[in-house]
C-alpha positions as CSV (number, residue, x, y, z in Angstrom):
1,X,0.0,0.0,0.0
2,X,1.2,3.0,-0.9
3,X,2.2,5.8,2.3
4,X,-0.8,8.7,2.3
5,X,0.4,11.7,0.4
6,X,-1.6,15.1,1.5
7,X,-1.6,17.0,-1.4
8,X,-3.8,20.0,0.2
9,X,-3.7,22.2,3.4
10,X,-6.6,22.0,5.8
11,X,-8.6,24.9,6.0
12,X,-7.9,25.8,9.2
13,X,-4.4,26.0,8.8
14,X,-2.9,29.4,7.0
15,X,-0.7,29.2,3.8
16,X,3.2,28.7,5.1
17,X,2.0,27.6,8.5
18,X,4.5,25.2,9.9
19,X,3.0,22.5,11.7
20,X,4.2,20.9,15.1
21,X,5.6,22.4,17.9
22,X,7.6,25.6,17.8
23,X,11.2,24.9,18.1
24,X,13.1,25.7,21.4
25,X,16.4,27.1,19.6
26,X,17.2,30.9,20.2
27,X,20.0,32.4,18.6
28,X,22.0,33.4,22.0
29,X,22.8,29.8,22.7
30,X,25.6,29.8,19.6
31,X,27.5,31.8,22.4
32,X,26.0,30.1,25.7
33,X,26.9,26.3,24.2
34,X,31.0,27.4,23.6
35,X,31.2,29.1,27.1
36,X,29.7,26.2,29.1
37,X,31.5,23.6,27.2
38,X,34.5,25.6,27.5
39,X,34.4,24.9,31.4
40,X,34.4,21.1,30.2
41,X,31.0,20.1,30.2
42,X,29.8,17.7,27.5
43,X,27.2,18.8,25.2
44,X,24.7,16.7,26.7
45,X,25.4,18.6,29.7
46,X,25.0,22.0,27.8
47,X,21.3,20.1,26.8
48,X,19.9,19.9,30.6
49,X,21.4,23.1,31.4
50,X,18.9,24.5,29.1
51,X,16.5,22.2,29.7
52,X,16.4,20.5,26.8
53,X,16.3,17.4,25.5
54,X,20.1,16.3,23.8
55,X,17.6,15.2,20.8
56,X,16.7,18.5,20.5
57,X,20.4,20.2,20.5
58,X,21.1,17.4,18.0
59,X,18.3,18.7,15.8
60,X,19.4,22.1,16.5
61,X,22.8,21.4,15.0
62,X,21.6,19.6,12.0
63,X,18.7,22.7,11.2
64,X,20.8,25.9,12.1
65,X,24.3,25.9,10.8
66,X,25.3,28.6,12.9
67,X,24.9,26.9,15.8
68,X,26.2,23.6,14.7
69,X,29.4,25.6,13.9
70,X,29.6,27.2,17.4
71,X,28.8,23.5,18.4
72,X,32.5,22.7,17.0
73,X,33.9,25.6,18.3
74,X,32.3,24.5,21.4
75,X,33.9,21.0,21.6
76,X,37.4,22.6,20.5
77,X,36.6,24.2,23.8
78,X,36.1,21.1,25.9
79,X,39.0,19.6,25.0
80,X,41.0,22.9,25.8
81,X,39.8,22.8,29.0
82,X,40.2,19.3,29.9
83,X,43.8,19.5,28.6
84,X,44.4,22.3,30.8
85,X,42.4,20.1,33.9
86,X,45.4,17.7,32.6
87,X,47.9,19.9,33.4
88,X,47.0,21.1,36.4
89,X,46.8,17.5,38.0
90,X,48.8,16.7,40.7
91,X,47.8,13.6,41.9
92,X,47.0,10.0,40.1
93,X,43.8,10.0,40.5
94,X,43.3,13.5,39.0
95,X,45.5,12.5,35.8
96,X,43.9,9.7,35.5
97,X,40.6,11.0,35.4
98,X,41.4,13.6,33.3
99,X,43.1,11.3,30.3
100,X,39.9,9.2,30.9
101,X,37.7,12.4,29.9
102,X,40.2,13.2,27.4
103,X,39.7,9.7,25.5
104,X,36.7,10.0,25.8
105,X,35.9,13.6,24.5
106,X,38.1,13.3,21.9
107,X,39.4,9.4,20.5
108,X,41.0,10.2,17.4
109,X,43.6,12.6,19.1
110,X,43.8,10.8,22.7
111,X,43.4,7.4,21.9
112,X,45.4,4.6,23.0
113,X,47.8,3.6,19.8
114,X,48.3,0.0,19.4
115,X,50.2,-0.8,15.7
116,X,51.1,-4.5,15.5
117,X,53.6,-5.6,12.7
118,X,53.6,-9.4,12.7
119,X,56.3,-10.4,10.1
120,X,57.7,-14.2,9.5
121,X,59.8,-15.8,7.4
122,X,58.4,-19.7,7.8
123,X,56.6,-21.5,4.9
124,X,54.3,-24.3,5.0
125,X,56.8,-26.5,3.5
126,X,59.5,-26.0,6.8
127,X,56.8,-27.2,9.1
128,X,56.9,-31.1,10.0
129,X,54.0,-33.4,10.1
130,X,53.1,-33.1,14.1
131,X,53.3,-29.3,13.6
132,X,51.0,-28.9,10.3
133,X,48.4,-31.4,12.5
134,X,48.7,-29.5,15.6
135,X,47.8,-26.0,13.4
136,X,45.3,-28.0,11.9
137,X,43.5,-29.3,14.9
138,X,43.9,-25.9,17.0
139,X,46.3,-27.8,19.3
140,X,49.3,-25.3,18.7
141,X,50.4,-22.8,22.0
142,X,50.0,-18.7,21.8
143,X,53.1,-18.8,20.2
144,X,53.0,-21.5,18.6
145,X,54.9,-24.5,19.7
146,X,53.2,-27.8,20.0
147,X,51.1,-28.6,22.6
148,X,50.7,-32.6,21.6
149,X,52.0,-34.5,18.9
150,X,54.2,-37.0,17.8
151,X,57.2,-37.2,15.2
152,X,57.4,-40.1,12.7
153,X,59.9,-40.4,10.8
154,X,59.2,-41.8,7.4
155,X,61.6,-42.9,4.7
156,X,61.5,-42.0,1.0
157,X,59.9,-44.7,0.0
158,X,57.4,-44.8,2.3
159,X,56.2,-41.3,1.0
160,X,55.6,-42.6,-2.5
């Protein structure tokens, strides 16, 4: 079935009416959103400050570009902030805490780096019999010696 298309405007409602709620937005909270989240509050924060749902500061920032660009400037903010909370730590617990937020606020600059180059120079053909079958089976150790397994030795002819 095809979705209901409403080609015409009820009469009771006025030509360029909008329809739904009125939005919440107001223009003064492009500067309101980059001084609270420049004291290191998240942006879900800034939302209950307002009093506001964070849907709503998410459709804010997709409908109104200024405030989705003061929304960046806002989180450019944050992470000033928190960097400076950083530096200000004395204790382990307070470093700590502040590297968590910091990861947290912003991955792609704070994240943990792990870069693993796993390089060997062993074939298939180097590997005996026991170790091909304890591969095989999943019976091979973390780094790979044999766990079980037995060696036979076989002569030439017996491989024919």
């Amino acid at each position: 079935m095809a979705p209901f298309k409403q080609t015409t405007i009820p009469a009771h409602y006025r030509n360029g009416q909008t329809f739904g709620r009125p939005s919440q937005y107001k223009p003064e909270y492009c500067e309101v959103v980059i001084e609270f989240m420049g004291q290191g509050y998240s942006l879900t924060a800034f939302a209950g400050h307002i009093r506001q749902s964070k849907d709503a500061v998410y459709d804010w920032i997709r409908a109104h570009a200024d405030f989705s660009h003061a929304v960046s400037r806002a989180r450019a903010a944050r992470i000033a902030a928190l960097e400076a909370k950083l530096l200000r730590a004395r204790k382990g617990a307070e470093t700590s805490a502040a590297v968590f937020a910091l990861k947290n606020a912003d991955p792609e600059e704070w994240r943990d780096v792990r870069s693993v180059d796993h390089q060997h120079s062993l074939k298939a053909e180097q590997l005996t019999d026991a170790q091909l079958y304890a591969i095989a089976s999943q019976k091979a150790g973390a780094h790979g010696t044999v766990i079980e397994g037995e060696i036979i030795e076989r002569s030439e002819t017996e491989l024919d």
